[in-house]
Short mmCIF file of the C-alpha atoms (twelve columns), coordinates in Angstrom:
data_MODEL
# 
_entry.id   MODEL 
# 
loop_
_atom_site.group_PDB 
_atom_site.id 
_atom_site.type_symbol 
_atom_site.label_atom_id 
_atom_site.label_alt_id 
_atom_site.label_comp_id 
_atom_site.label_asym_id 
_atom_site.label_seq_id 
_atom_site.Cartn_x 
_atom_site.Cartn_y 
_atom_site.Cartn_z 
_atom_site.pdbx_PDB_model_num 
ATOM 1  C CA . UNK A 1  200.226 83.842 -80.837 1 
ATOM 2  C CA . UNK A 2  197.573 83.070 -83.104 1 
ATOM 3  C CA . UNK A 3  195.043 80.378 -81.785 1 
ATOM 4  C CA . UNK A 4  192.242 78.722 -84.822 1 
ATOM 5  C CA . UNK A 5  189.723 76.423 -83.831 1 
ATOM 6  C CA . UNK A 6  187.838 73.180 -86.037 1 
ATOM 7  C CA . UNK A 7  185.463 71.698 -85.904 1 
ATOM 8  C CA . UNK A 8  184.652 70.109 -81.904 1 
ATOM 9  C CA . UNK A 9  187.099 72.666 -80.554 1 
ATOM 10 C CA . UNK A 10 185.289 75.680 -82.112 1 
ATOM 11 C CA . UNK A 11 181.854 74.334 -80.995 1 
ATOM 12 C CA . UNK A 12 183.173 73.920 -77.925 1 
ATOM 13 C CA . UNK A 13 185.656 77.289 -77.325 1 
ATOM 14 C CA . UNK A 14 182.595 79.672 -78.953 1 
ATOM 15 C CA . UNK A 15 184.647 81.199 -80.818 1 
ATOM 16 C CA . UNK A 16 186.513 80.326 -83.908 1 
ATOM 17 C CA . UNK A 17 190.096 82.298 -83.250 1 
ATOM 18 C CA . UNK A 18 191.800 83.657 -80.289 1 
ATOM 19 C CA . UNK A 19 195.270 85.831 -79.571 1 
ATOM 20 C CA . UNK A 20 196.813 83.949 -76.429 1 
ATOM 21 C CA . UNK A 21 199.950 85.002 -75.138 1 
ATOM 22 C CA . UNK A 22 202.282 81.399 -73.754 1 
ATOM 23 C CA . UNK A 23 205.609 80.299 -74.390 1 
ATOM 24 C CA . UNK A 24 204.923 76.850 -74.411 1 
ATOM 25 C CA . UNK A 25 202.197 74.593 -75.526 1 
ATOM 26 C CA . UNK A 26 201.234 73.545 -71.951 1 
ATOM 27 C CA . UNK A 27 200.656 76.934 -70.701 1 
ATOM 28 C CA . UNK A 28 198.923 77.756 -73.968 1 
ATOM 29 C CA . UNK A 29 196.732 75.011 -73.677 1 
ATOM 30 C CA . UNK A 30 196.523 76.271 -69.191 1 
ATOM 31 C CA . UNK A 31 195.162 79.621 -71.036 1 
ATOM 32 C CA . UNK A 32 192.806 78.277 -73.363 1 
ATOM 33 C CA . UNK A 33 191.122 76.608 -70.532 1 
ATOM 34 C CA . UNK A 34 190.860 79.656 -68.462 1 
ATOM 35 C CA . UNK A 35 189.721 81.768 -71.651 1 
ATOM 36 C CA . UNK A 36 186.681 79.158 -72.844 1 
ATOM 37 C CA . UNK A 37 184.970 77.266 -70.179 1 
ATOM 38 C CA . UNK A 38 183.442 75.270 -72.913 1 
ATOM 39 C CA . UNK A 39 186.997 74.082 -74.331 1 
ATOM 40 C CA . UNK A 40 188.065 73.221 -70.913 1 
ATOM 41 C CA . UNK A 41 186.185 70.209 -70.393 1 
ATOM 42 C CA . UNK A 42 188.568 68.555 -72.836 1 
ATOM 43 C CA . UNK A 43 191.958 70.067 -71.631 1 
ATOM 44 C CA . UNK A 44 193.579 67.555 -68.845 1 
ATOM 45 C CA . UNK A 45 195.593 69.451 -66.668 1 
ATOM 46 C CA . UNK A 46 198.045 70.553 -69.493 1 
ATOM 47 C CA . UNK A 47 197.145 68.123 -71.965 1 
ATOM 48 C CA . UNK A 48 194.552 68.230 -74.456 1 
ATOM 49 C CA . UNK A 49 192.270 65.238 -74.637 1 
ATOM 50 C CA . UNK A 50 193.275 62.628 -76.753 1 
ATOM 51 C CA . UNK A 51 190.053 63.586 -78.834 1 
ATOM 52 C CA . UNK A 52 191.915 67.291 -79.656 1 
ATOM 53 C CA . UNK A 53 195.209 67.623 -81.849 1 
ATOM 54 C CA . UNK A 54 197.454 70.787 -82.285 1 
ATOM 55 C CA . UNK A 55 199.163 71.848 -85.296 1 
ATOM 56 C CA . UNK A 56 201.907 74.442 -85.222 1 
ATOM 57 C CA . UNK A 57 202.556 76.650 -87.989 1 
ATOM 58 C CA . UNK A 58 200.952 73.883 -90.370 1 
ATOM 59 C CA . UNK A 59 204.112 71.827 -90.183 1 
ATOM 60 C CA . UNK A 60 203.618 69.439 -87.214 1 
ATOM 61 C CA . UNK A 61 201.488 68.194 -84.662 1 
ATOM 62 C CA . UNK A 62 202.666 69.048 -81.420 1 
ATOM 63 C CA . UNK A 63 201.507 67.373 -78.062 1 
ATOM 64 C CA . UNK A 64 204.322 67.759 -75.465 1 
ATOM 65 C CA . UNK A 65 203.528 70.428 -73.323 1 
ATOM 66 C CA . UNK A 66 206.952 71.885 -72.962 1 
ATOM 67 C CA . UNK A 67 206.974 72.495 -76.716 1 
ATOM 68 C CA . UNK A 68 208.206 76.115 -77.320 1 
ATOM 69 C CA . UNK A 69 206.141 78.402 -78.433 1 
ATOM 70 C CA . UNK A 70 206.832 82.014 -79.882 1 
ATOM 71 C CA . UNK A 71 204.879 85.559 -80.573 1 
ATOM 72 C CA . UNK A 72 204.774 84.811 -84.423 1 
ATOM 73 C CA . UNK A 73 203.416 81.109 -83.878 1 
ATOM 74 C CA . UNK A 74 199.727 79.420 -85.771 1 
ATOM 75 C CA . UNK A 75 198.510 76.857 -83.515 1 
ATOM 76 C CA . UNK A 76 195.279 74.691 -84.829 1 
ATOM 77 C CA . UNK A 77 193.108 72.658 -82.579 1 
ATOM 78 C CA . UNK A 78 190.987 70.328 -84.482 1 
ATOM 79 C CA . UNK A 79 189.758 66.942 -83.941 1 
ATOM 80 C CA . UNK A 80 192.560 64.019 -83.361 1 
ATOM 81 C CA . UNK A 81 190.145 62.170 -85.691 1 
ATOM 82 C CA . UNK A 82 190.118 64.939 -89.046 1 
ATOM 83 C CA . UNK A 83 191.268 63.221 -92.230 1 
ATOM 84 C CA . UNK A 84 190.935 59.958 -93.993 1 
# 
């Protein structure tokens, strides 16, 4: 699936898109950890820190870790905080 980073989590992952394969959010998030060092200091276990929000496919925010996940899938991280 298609990973983007904002903001904090691009600063922090070096990069500012990724191609991880997972089938759920908590393994996706287990793989973005292993894949940047500097994003892993805010993934907790597999959680991302309260600071961090995920958006899939631009429809939701998604935060359970057994939250499916397929090939096709858009996943954002971007600050919890973004917005107004």
């Amino acid at each position: 699936m298609h990973v983007e980073f904002l903001g904090v989590s691009r600063e922090r992952a070096g990069v500012a898109e990724l191609h991880v394969e997972a089938d759920t959010l908590g393994r996706l998030v287990a793989a973005l950890a292993a894949q940047t060092p500097g994003l892993a200091e805010l993934i907790v276990v597999d959680r991302l820190h309260p600071s961090l929000a995920a958006n899939l496919n631009g429809d939701r925010f998604i935060s359970d870790p057994a939250t499916p996940l397929g090939d096709d899938d858009r996943v954002l991280i971007l600050s919890a905080d973004v917005g107004g």
